[in-house]
C-alpha positions as CSV (number, residue, x, y, z in Angstrom):
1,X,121.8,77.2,130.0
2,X,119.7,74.1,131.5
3,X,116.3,73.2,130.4
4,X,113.8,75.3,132.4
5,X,111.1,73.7,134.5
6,X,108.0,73.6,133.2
7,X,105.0,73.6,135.7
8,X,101.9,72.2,134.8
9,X,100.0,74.0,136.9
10,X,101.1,76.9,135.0
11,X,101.1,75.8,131.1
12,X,97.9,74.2,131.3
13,X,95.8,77.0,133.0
14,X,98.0,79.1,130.1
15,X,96.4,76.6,127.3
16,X,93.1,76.9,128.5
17,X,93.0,81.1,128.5
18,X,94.8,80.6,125.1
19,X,92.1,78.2,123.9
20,X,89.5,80.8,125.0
21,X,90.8,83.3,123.8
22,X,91.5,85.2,127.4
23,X,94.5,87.0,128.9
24,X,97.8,85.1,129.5
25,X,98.9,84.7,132.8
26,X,102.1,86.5,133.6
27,X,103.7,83.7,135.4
28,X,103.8,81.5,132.1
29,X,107.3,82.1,130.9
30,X,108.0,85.5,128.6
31,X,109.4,83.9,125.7
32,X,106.4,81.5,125.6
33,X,104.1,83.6,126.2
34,X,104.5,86.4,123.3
35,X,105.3,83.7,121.5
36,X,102.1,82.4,121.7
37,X,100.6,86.0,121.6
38,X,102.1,86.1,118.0
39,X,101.0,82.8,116.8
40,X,97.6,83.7,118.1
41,X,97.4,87.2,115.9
42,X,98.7,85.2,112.9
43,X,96.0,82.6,113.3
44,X,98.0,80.0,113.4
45,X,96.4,76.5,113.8
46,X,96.1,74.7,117.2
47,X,94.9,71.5,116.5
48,X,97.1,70.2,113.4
49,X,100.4,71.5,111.8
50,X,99.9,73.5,108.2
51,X,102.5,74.8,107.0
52,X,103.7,75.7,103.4
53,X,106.1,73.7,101.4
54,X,108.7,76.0,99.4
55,X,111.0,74.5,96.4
56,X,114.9,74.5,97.4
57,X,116.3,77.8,95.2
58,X,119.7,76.9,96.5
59,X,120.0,79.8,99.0
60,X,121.2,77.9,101.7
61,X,123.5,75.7,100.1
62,X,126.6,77.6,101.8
63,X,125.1,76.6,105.1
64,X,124.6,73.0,104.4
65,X,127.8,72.1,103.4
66,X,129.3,73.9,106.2
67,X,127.0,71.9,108.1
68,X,126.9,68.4,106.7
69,X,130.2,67.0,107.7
70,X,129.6,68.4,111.9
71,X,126.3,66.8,111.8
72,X,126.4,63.8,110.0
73,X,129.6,62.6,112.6
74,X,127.3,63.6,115.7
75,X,124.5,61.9,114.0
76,X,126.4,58.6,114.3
77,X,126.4,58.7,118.1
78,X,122.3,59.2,118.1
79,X,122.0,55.5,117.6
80,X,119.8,54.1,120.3
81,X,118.4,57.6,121.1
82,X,115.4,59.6,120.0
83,X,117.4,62.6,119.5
84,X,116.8,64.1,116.4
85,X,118.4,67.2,114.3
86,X,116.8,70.0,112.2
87,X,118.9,72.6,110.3
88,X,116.3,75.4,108.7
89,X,117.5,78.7,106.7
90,X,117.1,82.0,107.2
91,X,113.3,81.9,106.4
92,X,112.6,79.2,108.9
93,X,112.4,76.1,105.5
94,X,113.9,72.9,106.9
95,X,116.8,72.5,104.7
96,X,118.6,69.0,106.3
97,X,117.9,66.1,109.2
98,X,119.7,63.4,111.1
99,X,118.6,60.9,113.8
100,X,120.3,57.8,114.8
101,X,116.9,56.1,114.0
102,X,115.0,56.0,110.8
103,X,111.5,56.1,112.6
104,X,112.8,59.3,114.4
105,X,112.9,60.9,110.7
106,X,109.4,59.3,110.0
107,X,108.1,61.1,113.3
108,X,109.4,64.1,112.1
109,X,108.3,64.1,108.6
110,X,104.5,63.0,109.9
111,X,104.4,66.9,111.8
112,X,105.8,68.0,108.3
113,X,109.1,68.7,109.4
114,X,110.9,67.2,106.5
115,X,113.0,69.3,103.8
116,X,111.3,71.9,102.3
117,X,108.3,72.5,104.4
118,X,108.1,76.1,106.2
119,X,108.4,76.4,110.1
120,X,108.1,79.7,110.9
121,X,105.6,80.7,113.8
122,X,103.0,82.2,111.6
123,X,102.3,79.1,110.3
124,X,103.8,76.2,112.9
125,X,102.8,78.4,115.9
126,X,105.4,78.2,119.0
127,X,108.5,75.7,117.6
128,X,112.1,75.7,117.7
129,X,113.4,76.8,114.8
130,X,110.4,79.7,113.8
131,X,110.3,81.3,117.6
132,X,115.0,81.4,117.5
133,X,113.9,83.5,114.2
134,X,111.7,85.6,116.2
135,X,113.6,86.4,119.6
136,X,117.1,86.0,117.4
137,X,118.5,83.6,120.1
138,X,118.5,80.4,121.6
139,X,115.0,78.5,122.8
140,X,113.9,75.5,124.9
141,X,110.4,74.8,124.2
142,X,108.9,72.2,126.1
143,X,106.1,69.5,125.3
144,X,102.6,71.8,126.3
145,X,104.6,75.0,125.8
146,X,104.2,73.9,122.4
147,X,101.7,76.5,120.4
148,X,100.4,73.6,118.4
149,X,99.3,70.4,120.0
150,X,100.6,67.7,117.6
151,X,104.2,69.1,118.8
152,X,103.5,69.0,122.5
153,X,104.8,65.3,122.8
154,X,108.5,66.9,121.9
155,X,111.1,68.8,123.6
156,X,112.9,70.9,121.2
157,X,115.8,73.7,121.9
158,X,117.1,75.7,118.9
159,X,119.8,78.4,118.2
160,X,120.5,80.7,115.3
161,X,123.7,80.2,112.9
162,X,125.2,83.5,112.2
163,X,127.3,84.6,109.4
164,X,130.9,84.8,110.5
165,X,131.0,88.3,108.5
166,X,128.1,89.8,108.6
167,X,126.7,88.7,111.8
168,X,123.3,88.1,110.1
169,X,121.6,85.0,111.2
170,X,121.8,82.0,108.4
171,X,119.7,79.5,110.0
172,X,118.9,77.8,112.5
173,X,119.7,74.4,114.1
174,X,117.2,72.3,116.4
175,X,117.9,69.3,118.6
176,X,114.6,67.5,119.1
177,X,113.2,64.4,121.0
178,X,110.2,63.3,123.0
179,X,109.8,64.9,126.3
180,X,110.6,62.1,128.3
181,X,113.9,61.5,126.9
182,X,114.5,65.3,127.8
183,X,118.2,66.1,129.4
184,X,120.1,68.9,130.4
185,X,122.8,68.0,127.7
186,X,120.7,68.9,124.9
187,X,121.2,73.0,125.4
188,X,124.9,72.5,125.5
189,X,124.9,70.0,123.1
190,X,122.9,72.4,120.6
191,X,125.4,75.4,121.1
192,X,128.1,73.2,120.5
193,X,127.4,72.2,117.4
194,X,125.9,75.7,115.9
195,X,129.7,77.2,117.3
196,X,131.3,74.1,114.7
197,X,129.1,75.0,112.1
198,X,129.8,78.9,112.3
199,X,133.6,78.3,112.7
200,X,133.1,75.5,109.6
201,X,131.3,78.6,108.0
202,X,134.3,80.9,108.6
203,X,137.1,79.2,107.3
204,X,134.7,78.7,104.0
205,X,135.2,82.7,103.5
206,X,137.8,83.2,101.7
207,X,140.0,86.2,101.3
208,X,138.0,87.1,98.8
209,X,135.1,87.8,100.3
210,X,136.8,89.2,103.3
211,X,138.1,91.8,101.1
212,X,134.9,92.6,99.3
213,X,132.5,92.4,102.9
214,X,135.5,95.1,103.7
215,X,134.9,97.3,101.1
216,X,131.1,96.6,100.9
217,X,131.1,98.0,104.7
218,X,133.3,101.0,104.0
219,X,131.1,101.6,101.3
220,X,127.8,101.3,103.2
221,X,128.9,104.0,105.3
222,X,129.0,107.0,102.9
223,X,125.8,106.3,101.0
224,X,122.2,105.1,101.2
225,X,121.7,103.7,97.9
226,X,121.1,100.0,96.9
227,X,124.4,98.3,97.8
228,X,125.7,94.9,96.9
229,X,129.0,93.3,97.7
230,X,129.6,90.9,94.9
231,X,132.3,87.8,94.5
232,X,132.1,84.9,92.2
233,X,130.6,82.8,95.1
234,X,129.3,85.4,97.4
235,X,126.6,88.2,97.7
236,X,126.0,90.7,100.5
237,X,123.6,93.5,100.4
238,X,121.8,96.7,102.4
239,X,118.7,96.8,103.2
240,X,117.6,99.1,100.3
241,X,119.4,96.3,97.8
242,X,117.9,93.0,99.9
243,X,114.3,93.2,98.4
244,X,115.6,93.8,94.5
245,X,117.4,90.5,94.9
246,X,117.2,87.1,94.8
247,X,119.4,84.5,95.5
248,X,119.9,83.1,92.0
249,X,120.7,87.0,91.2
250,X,124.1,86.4,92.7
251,X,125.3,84.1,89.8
252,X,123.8,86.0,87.0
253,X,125.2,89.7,88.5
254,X,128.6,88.2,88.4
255,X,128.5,86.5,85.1
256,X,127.5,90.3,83.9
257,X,130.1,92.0,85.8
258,X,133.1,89.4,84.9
259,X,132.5,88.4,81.3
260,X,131.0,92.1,79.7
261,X,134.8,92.9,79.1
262,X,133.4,96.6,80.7
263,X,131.9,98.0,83.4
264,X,127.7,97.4,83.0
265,X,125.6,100.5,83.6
266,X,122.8,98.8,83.1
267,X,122.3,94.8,85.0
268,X,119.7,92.5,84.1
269,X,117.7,90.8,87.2
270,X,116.9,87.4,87.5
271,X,113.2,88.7,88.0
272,X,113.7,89.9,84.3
273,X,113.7,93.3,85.1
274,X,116.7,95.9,83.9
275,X,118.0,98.4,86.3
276,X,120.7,101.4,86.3
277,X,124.0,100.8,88.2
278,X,127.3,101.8,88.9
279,X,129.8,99.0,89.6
280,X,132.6,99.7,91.2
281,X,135.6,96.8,90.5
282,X,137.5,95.7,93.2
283,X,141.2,94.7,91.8
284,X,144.2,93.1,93.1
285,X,146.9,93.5,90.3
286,X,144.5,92.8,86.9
287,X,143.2,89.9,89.3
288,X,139.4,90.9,89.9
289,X,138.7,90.0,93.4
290,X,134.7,91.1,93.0
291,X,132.4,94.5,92.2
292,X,130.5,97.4,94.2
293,X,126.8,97.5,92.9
294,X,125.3,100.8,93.9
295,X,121.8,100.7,91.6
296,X,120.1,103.7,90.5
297,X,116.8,103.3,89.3
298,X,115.0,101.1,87.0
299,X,115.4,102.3,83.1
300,X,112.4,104.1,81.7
301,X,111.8,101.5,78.7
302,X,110.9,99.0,81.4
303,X,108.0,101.6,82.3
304,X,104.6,99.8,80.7
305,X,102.4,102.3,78.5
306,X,99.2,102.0,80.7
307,X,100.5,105.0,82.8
308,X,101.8,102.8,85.8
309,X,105.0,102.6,87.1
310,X,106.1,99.2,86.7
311,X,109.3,98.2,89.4
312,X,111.7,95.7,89.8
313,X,110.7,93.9,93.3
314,X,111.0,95.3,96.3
315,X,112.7,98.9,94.9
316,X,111.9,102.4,96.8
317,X,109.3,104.5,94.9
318,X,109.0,108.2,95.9
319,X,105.5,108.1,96.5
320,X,105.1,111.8,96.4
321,X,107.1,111.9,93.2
322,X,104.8,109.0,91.2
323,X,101.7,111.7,92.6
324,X,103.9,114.6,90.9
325,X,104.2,112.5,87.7
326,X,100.3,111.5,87.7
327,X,99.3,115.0,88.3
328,X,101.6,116.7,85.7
329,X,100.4,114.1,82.9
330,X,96.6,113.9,83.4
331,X,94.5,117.2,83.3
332,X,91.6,115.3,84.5
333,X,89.2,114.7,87.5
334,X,89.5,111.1,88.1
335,X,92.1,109.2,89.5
336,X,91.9,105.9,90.6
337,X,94.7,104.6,93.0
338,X,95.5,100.8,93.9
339,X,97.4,98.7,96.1
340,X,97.2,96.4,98.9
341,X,95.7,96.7,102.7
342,X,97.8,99.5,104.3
343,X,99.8,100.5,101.5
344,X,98.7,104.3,102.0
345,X,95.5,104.7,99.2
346,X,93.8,107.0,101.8
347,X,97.4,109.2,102.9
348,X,98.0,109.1,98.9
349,X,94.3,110.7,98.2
350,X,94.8,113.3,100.8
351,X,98.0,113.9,99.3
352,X,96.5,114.7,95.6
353,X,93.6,116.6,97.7
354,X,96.0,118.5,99.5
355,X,97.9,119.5,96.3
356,X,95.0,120.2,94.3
357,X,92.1,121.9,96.6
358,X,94.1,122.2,100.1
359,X,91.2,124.6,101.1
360,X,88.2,122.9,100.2
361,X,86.6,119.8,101.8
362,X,87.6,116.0,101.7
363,X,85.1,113.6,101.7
364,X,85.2,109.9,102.2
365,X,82.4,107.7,100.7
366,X,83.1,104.0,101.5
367,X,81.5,101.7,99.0
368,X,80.6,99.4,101.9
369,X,78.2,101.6,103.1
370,X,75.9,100.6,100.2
371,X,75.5,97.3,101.5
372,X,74.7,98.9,104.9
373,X,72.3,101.9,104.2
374,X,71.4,100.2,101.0
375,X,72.4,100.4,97.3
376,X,70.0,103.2,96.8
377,X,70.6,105.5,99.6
378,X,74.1,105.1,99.0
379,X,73.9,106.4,95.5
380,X,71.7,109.5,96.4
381,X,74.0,110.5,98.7
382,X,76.7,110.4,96.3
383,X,75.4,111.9,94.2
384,X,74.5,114.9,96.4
385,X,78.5,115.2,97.1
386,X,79.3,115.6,93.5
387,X,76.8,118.2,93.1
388,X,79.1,120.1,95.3
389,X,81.7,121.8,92.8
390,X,84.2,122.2,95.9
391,X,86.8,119.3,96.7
392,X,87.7,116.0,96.5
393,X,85.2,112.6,96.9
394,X,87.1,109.8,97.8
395,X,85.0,106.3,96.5
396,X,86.9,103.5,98.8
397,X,87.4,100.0,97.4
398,X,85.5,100.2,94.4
399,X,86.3,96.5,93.9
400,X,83.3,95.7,96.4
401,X,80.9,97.1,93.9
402,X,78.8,94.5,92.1
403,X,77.6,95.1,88.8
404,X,74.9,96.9,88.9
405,X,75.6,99.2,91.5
406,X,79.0,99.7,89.0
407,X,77.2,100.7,86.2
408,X,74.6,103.2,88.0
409,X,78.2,104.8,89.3
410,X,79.7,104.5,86.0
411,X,76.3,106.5,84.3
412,X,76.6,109.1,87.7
413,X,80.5,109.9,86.2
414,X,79.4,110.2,82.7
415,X,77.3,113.1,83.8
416,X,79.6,114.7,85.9
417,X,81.5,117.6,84.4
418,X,85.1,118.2,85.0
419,X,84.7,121.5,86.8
420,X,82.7,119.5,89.7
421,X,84.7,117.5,92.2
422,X,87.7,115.7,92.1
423,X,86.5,111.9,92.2
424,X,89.5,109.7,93.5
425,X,88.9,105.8,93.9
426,X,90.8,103.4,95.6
427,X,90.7,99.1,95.1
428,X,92.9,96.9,96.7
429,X,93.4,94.4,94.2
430,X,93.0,93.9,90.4
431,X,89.3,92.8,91.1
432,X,88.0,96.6,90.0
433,X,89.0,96.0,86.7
434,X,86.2,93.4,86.2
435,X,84.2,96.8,85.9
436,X,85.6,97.6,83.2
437,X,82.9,100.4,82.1
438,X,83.8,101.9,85.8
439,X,87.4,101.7,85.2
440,X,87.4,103.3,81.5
441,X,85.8,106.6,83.6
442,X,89.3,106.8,85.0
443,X,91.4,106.6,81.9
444,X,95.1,106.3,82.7
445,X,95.1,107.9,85.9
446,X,96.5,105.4,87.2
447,X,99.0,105.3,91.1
448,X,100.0,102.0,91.9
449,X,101.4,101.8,95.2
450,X,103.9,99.3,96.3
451,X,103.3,97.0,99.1
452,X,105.0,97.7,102.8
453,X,107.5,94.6,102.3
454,X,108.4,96.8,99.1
455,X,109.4,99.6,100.6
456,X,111.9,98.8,103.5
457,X,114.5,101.6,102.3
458,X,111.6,103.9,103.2
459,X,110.5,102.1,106.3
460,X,112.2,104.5,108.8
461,X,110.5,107.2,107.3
462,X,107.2,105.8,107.3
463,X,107.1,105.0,110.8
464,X,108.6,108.4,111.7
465,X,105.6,110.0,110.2
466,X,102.6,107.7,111.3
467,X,104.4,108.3,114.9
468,X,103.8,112.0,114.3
469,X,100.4,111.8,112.8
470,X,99.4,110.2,115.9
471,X,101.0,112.3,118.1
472,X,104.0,110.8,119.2
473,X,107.1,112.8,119.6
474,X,110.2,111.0,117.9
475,X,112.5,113.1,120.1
476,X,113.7,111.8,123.9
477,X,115.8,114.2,125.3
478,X,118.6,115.4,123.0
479,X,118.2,111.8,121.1
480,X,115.8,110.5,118.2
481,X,113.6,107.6,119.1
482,X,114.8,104.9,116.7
483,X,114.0,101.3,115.3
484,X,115.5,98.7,117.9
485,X,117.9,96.7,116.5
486,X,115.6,93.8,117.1
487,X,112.4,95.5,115.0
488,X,115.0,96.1,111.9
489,X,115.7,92.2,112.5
490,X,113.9,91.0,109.1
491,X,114.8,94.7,107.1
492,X,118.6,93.5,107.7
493,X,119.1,97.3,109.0
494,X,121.7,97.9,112.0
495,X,119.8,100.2,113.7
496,X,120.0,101.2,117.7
497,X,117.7,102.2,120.0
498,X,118.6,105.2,121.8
């Protein structure tokens, strides 16, 4: 794999459409050009570099010392070259660099590629180490191909690291250097030294965790519950697990699992939170070689009394079973139902309509439409819907409300009596409850729903039925359409496409 030729007469025309906003040409190279399609829907700068700065939490320290020793030795033949070297983590956050010239690393660290600071395309546009993360495989990206133009004086090619055991991608490693310095040694050169660095990263597993990755992958095959392979140095998980993790967890899992003298049912999170588990030891002799962690649910003291659910991170709620529980404990009219862009307010209102008055009509009354037809020809017309003792009203995004308009809807619910309507709201954020006199209408009738990135274990499911809401069928011959592997990327899933 040589460095491709780069036309201008192709990249610039490219820059200017991308500048404008217009179609890309076709003839601009694929993996530049969604590339560039992506860092354009994530509105990622053009003109400077801005990316976020994250504190080290030690997750990649297996990586860098398996790296260290390979790069500091090729680092000492960079002297008198302008070849630099970036290692990043699984999450794109520059963890090391070399160069065989100080002012190399003081190049760098002016485009805020230092340690610490966040490359990943949504942020740093087009790069070497975000776009590997995106295409899960090596990149040459070069000078103008460059989504943002204070990196279009480089020539950068990066590769992913991947876990000897798990296949799963660790980091990545990027050679860099200005574009007139480019060579055709810098590909090979680059998957040379990310082939050291997994083999470095392969003898560092021991037997151990051979044993335990064994066992966590017979495991993973007869269930679907949250899974973690644990060791004293080592932590692999499913997808439903990833999310209710961290990477400090790993330490504080095994110092409950080796030291309780028993096996835990119930594991404290670094997060704080307590959840149910079944650990599962896994024994040589008396020796314990590490633990199966299949978790359960979170325990019901952790539950706060307002009426919501409260959730370790990232676990699986049964959407339909919180509606069930909110239903079967409030006899009321109101219900009030929160969460973020796209978490499912308006499938979830539907849901309690369809459960409570499948027959009679659902109506939708956007609070933005006050600001459209006006605060009080929106409120006459609400006010005409609850007059209708059939069905559900559905106020959206109640946070939008300003005060007074709040209050003259707080005064319309004092007068409405519980045989009219069903009245559900929905707010995105904690911003409704500066209404507090609107909020007290609702009580405790309270559905939080978790965001998207909390629910990957129901991922599959989700976009199963959106595909059939919108007509789709999820059937191609005698096969199910499925996930590409490539899509479940990020979830850690290892899922095929048909």
């Amino acid at each position: 794999m040589g460095l491709p030729g780069v036309g201008g007469d192709v990249v610039r025309p490219a820059r200017q459409a991308l500048s404008s906003g217009g179609e890309l040409p076709l003839d601009l190279r694929d993996t530049i050009r969604l590339s560039w399609i992506r860092s354009r829907l994530a509105a990622a700068p053009m003109d400077r570099i801005e990316v976020p700065y994250r504190e080290d939490d030690g997750a990649a320290d297996r990586l860098v010392r398996a790296a260290e020793p390979i790069l500091n030795r090729f680092a000492e033949q960079l002297a008198d070259t302008n070849v630099s070297i970036v290692l990043a983590d699984s999450n794109a956050r520059v963890v090391g660099r070399w160069a065989g010239d100080r002012s190399a690393l003081r190049g760098l660290a002016r485009l805020s590629i230092d340690e610490g600071f966040v490359l990943a395309e949504e942020s740093a546009g087009t790069n070497g180490i975000g776009t590997v993360l995106e295409v899960l495989s090596p990149v040459t990206i070069f000078g103008e191909e460059h989504y943002s133009e204070p990196l279009q004086r480089l020539v950068c090619v990066g590769a992913p690291i991947r876990n000897p055991l798990t296949r799963r991608i660790e980091g990545v490693l990027d050679l860099a250097c200005p574009t007139a310095d480019a060579t055709g040694l810098l590909v090979p050169t680059l998957l040379d030294l990310s082939v050291q660095i997994e083999r470095e990263l392969s003898a560092g597993s021991s037997t151990r965790d051979r044993i335990v990755f064994e066992r966590f992958l017979a495991r993973s095959r007869e269930t679907s519950a949250a899974l973690v392979g644990l060791g004293e140095h080592y932590m692999v998980t499913n997808a439903a697990a990833a999310d209710l993790l961290e990477s400090r967890d790993q330490r504080l899992l095994w110092e409950q699992v080796a030291n309780s003298g028993a096996t835990p049912s119930v594991l404290m999170l670094a997060s704080g939170a307590t959840i149910e588990a079944r650990c599962h030891d896994i024994r040589v002799g008396v020796l314990l070689l590490g633990t199966l962690i299949e978790f359960v649910r979170p325990r019901v003291s952790d539950r706060p009394t307002d009426g919501s659910a409260r959730r370790p991170r990232g676990s699986q709620p049964a959407v339909d079973g919180e509606i069930a529980e909110l239903l079967g404990r409030n006899s009321g009219s109101r219900i009030c139902i929160v969460g973020e862009a796209g978490t499912g307010k308006l499938t979830s209102a539907r849901r309690i309509h369809d459960l409570l008055h499948p027959a009679d009509p659902f109506t939708v009354h956007p609070v933005g439409l006050a600001q459209v037809s006006g605060a009080r020809e929106w409120l006459g017309e609400l006010r005409t819907r609850l007059s209708d003792p059939r069905g559900t009203v559905l106020l959206r995004n109640i946070e939008v409300l300003d005060d007074a308009l709040a209050q003259s809807v707080s005064d319309l619910l004092d007068v409405h009596r519980p045989d009219q309507p069903l009245i559900v709201a929905t707010r995105t954020t904690d911003r409704g409850s500066e209404h507090s006199g609107l909020q007290g209408r609702f009580g405790d009738a309270l559905l939080r729903l978790p965001a998207l990135r909390q629910r990957r274990g129901e991922l599959d499911e989700l976009i199963y039925a959106i595909l059939r809401s919108s007509g789709f069928s999820t059937q191609v011959g005698h096969r199910a359409m499925k996930p590409s592997r490539r899509a479940w990327h990020k979830t850690g899933r290892d899922v095929l496409a048909p």
